[in-house]
N, C-alpha and C positions, 0 to 999 in steps of 0.2 A: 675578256680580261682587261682590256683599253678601260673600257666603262668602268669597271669595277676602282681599276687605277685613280681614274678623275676621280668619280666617289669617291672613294678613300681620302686624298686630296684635297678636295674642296668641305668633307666635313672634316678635316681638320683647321683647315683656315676658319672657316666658319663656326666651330670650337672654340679658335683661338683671338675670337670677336671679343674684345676687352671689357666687355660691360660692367662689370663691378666698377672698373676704375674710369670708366666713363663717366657713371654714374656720379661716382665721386667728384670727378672734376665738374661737373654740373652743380654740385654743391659745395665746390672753391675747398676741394678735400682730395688726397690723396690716398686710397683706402688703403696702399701697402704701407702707410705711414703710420695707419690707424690699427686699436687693436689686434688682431691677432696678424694683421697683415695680409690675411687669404683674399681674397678679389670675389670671393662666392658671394654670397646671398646674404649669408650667413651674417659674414661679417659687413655688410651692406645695411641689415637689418638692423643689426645692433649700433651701427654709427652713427647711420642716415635718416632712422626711420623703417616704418613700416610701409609706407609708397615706395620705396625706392628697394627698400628689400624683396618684397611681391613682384615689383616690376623685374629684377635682375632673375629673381627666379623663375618669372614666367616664360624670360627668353633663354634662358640657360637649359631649362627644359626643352624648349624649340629645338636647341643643338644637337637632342638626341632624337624629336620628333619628326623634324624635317628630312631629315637623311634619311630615315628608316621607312618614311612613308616614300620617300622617290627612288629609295631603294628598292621594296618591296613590290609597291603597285606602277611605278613609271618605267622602270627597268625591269622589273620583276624578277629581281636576285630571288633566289634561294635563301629562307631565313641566316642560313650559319654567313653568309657572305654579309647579309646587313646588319648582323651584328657586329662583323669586323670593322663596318662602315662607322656603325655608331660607337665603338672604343674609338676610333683616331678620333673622332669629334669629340671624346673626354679627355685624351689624351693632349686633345689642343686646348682644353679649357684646364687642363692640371699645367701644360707645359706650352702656353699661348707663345707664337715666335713675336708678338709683338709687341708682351711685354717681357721680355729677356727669360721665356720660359720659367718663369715666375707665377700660378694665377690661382687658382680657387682647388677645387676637392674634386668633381669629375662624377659627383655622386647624380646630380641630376642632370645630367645631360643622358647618362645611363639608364634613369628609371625613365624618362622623357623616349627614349629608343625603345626600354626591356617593354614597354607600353605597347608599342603600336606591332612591335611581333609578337609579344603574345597576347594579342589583344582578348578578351573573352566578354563576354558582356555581365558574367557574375563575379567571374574571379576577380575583374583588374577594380569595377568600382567598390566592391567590399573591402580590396587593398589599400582604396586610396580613401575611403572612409576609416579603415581600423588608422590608418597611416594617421591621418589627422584629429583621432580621438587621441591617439597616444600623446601626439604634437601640444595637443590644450593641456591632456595632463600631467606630462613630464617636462615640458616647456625645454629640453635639452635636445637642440637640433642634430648634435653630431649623435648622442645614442639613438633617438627617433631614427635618421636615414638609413644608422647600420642595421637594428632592430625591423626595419622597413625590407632591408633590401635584403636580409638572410630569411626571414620569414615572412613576408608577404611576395616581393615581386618572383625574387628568385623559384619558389615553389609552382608560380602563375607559371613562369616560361616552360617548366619541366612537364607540368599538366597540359599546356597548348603542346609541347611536342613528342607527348607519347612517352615521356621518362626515358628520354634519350641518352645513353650514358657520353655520348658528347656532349649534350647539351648539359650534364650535370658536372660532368669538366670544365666547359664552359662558365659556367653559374659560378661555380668554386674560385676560377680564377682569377671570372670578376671582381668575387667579395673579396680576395686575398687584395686586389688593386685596389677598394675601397679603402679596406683597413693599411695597407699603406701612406694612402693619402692621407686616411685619418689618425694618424699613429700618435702625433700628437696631440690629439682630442681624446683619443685613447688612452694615454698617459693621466690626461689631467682626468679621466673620470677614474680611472682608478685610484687617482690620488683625491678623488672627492673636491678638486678644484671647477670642475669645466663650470662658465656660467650656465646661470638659465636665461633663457627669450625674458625679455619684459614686455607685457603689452596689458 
């Protein structure tokens, strides 16, 4: 239970790694100043660039990969335990203590986790193929992650564990956290506002 504690712990500090807004100061920007304000990728992308949005998302992903892999195979929690691991590490990247619980979506530090437990070697890269054909051709990142994470990832985890009805409690609850975070992305696409990616 110690162990599990630190885990928990340390991915959440390690969540709450400010990279969007580092990034942005790196480029004499403050990105809660900019657009929508969120500290993700997202809005990394659309201020900064396409390097600097790749880059945020590569390590924002880390946030759910790293934990789950040291959770899994260094500690060798029990899947349901390193899941809990990898929500506080979203949970640090939505409510970072270092920038005033202020920070991004929490979306991919979660798919960057739901990855390496339910890893499959069919399921997870056809996920993250369909994931990035939609990404080119709907260029709307907030509907692409929701659309990702209710039908590609979430279905991957329930197939790696046997249609576990915890783990479809689990899946649910996730996605209800997603669409919180995303409520206001949610808004504007129903009101036909959200932009698209330009690239």
């Amino acid at each position: 239970m110690i162990e599990f504690t630190v885990a928990v712990a340390c991915a959440y500090l390690y969540g709450s790694l400010p990279t969007g807004y580092l990034a942005g100061k790196m480029r004499g920007k403050d990105i809660r100043r900019e657009g929508s304000g969120s500290t993700g990728a997202t809005n990394v992308f659309r201020q900064l660039g396409a390097g600097p949005g790749i880059a945020v998302a590569a390590v924002d992903i880390s946030k759910g990969m790293i934990p789950a892999v040291l959770g899994k195979y260094a500690l060798g929690m029990e899947d349901f335990y390193v899941l809990a691991v990898v929500f506080s590490g979203a949970l640090g990247q939505v409510f970072p203590v270092f920038l005033g619980f202020k920070g991004g979506k929490g979306v991919s530090v979660l798919l960057g986790g739901l990855i390496i437990i339910a890893w499959h070697p069919v399921v997870v890269p056809a996920a993250a193929t369909m994931w990035l054909a939609m990404l080119v051709s709907i260029r709307i990142m907030s509907l692409v992650n929701l659309m990702a994470f209710l039908l590609l990832v979430a279905p991957a985890l329930y197939i790696c564990q046997d249609f576990s009805l915890a783990w479809y409690l689990a899946g649910l609850g996730l996605f209800m956290f997603v669409c919180v975070t995303h409520r206001e992305n949610i808004g504007r696409l129903l009101r036909g506002t959200e932009k698209r990616l330009n690239y």
